[in-house]
C-alpha positions as CSV (number, residue, x, y, z in Angstrom):
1,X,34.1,9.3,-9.1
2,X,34.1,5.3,-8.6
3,X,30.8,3.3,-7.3
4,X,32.9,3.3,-3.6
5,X,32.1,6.9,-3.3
6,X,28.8,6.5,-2.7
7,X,29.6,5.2,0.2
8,X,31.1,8.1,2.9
9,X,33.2,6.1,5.4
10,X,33.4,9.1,7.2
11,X,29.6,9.0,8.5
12,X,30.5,7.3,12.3
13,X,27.8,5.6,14.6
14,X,27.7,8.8,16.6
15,X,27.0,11.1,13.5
16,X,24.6,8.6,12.4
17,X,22.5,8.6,16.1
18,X,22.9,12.2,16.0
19,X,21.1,12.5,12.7
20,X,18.6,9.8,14.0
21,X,18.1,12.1,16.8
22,X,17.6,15.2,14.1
23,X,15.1,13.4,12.2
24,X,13.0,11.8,15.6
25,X,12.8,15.3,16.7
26,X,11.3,17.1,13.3
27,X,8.8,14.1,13.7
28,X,7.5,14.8,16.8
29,X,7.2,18.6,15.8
30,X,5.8,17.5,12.9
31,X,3.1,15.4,15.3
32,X,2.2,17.9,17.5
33,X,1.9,20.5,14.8
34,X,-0.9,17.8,13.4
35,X,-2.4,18.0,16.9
36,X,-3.1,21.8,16.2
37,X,-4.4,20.9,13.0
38,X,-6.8,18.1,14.4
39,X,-7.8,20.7,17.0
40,X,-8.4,23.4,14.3
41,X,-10.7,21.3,12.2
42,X,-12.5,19.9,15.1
43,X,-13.6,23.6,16.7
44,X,-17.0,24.0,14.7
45,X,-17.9,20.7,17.3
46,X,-19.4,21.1,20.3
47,X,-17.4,21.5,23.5
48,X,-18.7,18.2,24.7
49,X,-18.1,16.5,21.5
50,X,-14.4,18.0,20.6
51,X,-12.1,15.8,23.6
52,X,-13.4,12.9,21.5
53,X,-13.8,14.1,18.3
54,X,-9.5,15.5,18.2
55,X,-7.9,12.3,19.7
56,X,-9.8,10.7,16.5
57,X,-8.5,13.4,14.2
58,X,-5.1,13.7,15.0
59,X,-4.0,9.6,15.0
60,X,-5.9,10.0,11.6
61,X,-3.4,12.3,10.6
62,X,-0.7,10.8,12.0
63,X,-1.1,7.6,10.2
64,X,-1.8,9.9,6.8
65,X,1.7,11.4,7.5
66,X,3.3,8.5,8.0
67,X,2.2,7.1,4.7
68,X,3.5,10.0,2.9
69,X,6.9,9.5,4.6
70,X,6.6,5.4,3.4
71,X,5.2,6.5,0.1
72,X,7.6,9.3,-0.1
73,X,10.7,7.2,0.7
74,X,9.8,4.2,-1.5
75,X,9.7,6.6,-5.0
76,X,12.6,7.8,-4.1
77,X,14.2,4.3,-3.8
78,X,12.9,4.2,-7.1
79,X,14.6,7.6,-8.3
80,X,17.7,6.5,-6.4
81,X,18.2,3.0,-7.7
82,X,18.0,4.6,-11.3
83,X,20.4,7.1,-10.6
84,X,22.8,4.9,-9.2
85,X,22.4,2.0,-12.0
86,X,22.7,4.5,-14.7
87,X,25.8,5.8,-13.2
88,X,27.2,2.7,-12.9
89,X,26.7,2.0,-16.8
90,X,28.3,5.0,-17.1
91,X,31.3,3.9,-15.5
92,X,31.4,0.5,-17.3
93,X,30.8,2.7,-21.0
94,X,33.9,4.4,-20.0
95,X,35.6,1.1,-19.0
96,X,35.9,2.5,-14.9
97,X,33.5,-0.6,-14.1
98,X,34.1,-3.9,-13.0
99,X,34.2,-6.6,-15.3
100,X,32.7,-10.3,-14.8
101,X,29.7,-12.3,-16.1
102,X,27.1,-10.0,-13.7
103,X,28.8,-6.9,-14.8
104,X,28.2,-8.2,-18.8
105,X,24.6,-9.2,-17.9
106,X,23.5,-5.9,-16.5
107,X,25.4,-4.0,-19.0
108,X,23.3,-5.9,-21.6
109,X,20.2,-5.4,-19.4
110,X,20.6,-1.5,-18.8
111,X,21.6,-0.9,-22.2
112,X,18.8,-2.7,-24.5
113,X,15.9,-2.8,-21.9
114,X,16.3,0.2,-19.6
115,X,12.7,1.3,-20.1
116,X,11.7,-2.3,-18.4
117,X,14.3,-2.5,-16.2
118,X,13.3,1.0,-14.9
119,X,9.4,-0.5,-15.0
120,X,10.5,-3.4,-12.5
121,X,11.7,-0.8,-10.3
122,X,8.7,0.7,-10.3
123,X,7.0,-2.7,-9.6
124,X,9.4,-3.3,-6.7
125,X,8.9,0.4,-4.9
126,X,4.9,-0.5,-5.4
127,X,5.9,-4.3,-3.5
128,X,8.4,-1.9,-1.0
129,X,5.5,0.8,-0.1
130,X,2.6,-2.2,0.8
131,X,5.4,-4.2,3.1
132,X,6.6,-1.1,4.5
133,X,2.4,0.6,5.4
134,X,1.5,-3.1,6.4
135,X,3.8,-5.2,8.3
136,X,6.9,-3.3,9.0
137,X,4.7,0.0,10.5
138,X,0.6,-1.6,9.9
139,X,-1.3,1.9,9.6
140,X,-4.6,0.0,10.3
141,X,-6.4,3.4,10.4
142,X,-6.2,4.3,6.8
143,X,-8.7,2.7,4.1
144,X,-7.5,1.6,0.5
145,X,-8.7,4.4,-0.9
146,X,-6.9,7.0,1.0
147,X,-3.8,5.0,1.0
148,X,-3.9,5.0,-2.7
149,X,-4.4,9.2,-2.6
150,X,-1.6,9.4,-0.3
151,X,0.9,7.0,-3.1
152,X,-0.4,9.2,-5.4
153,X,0.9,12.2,-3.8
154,X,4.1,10.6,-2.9
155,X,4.8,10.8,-7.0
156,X,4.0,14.2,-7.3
157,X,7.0,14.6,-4.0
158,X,9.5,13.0,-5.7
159,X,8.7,15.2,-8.8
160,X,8.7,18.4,-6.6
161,X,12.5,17.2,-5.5
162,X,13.4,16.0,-8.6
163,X,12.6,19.4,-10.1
164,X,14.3,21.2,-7.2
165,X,17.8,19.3,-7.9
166,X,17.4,19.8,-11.8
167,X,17.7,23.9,-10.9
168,X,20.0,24.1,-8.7
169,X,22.3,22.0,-11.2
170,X,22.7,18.8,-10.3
171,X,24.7,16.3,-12.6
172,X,22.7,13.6,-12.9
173,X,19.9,13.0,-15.3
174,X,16.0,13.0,-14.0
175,X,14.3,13.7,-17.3
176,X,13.2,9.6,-17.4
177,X,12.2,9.5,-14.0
178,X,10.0,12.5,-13.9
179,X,8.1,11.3,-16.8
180,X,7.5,7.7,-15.9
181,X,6.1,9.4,-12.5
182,X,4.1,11.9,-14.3
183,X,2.7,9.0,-16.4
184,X,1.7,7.1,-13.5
185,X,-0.2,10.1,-11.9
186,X,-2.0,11.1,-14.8
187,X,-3.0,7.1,-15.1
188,X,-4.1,7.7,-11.3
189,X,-6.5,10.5,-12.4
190,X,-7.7,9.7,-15.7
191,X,-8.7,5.9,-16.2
192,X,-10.3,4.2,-19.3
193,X,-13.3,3.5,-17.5
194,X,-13.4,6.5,-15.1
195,X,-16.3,8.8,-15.2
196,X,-15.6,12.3,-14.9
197,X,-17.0,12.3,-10.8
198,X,-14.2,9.6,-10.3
199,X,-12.2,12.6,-11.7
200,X,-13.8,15.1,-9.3
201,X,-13.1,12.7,-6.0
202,X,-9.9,11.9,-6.8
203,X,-8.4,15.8,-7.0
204,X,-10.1,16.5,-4.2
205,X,-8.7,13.2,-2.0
206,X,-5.4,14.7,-3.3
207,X,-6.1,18.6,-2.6
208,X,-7.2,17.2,1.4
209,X,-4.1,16.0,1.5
210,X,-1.6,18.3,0.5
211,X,-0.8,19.8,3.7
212,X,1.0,16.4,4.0
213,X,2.8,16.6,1.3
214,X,4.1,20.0,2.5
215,X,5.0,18.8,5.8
216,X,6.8,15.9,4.2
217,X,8.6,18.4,2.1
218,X,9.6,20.6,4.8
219,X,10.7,18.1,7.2
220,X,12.7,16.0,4.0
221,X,14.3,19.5,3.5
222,X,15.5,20.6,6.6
223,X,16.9,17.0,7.7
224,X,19.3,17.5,3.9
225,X,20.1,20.9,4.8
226,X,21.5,19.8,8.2
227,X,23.1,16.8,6.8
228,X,24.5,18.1,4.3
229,X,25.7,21.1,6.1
230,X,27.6,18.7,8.7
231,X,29.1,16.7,6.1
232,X,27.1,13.6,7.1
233,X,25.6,13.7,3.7
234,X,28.2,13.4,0.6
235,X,27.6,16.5,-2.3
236,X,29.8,14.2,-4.7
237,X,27.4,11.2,-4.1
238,X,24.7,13.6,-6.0
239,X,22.2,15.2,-3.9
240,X,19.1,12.4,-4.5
241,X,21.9,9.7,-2.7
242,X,21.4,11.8,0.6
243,X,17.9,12.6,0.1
244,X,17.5,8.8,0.0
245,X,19.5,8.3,2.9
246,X,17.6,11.0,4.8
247,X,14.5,9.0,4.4
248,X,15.7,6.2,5.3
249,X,16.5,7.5,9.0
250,X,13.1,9.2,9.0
251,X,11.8,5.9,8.1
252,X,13.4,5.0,11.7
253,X,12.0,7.7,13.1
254,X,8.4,7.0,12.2
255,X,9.3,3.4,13.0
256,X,10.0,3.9,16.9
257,X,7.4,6.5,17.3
258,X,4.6,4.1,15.8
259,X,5.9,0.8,17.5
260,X,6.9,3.0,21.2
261,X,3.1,4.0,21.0
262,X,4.2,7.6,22.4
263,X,1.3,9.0,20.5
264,X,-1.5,7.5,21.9
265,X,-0.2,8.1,25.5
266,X,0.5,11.7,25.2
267,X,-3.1,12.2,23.4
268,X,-5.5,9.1,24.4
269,X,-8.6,8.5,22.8
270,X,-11.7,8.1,25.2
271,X,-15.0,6.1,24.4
272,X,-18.4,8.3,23.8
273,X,-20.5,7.9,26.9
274,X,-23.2,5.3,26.3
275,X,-26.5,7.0,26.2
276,X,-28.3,7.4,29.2
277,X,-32.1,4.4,28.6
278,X,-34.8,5.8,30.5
279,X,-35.8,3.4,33.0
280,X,-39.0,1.5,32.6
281,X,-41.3,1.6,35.5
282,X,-42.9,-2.0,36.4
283,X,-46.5,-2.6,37.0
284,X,-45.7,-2.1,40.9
285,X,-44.5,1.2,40.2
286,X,-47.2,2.2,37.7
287,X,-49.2,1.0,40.5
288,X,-47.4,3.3,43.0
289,X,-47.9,6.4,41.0
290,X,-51.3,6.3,40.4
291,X,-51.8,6.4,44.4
């Protein structure tokens, strides 16, 4: 296998707007099936209170889901850029590589300071994730805090599919990956000076999430199984290069949904009524009404 293979020439602009097309479609399924969720949680309301209170809940969610897709595809760009790089040494070890002053320099790099090259990635997916959640698609709705659960969880995705393509045998190696992530999600939870009810409200800021995370999971999965299936994504390119690829056209996806504004036409959010100010009588009326 060369570093050309990666590439699949045979993936045409047709394929590619057909995949688009897959991945636009799980989203809105994915969408609606949060406004069934939004209209779940909000049936202990009142009737009168419930057409507000689900508009509310369900763009919540929305944005929520859309940062696990951001956070999910930005640790994976993460997982991906390491496999890739690594292979690439790989090749050069075996003398397959190119050779030139930038091939010697990252040869050098990779092979006496992978554990910090492999931290500036980290660094750079962390820089990727805050452009991505607010300029390219702003998700003004979320706070800090629950953008930070969401990131969290987005480690604990990639783990779940780098754990997947360790059993079913993949080649590549994701031992280092998985470990940096696991370190960075116990340093999430347990913090030098964290108290043990920071603790507390950070599992349960992830637990409220995780039917997110699932979602993400099951649309991630069944976008790979249909590209892979139609050959759009490459087995010989190991698996994590398409899953990459697959969020990046999800990415796309969540892109023209949040920019076309689709979401807030199909379910628009009303104003609660003003209340009703009894009316004050003036000294006329008072007048009036004692007659």
């Amino acid at each position: 296998m060369t570093i050309d293979a990666y590439l699949n020439p045979d993936f045409t602009w047709m394929q590619k707007l057909l995949f688009f097309a897959v991945g636009l479609l799980g989203l809105l399924v994915c969408d609606f099936i949060m406004l069934g969720g939004a209209e779940i949680s909000c049936s202990v309301l009142p009737r009168s209170e419930r057409k507000y209170a689900v508009p509310v809940k369900f763009h919540k969610y929305i944005h929520l889901f859309y940062e696990m897709i951001i956070s999910g595809t930005s640790v994976m760009s993460f997982a991906c850029s390491y496999v890739v790089l690594n292979h690439v040494y790989s090749l050069m070890q075996s003398g397959a590589g190119h050779s030139g002053p930038i091939s010697g320099t990252f040869f050098y790099i990779w092979s006496e300071g992978k554990d910090f090259a492999l931290l500036l990635l980290i660094c750079l997916s962390c820089v990727l994730n805050t452009l991505l959640d607010t300029v390219i698609i702003p998700l003004g709705r979320l706070a800090k805090e629950e953008k930070a659960s969401v990131r969290m969880l987005g480690m604990f995705y990639a783990i779940i599919i780098l754990v997947f393509l360790n059993l079913i045998g993949d080649e590549s190696e994701y031992s280092p990956v998985m470990m940096y992530y696991l370190g960075l999600m116990v340093g999430r939870f347990v913090y030098f000076d964290a108290s043990f009810m920071d603790f507390l409200v950070a599992i349960k800021n992830a637990f409220m999430k995780l039917p997110m995370l699932l979602l993400c999971v099951a649309l991630c999965g069944g976008m790979c199984f249909f590209g892979f299936a139609m050959k759009y994504l490459l087995e010989r390119n190991y698996y994590i290069v398409g899953i990459f690829y697959t969020h990046i056209f999800l990415l796309a996806a969540v892109f023209v949904v949040h920019h076309s504004r689709i979401m807030k036409l199909l379910v628009k959010e009303q104003k609660l009524p003003e209340p009703v100010e009894e009316e004050e009588y003036d000294e006329y009326d008072e007048y009036e009404d004692e007659r």
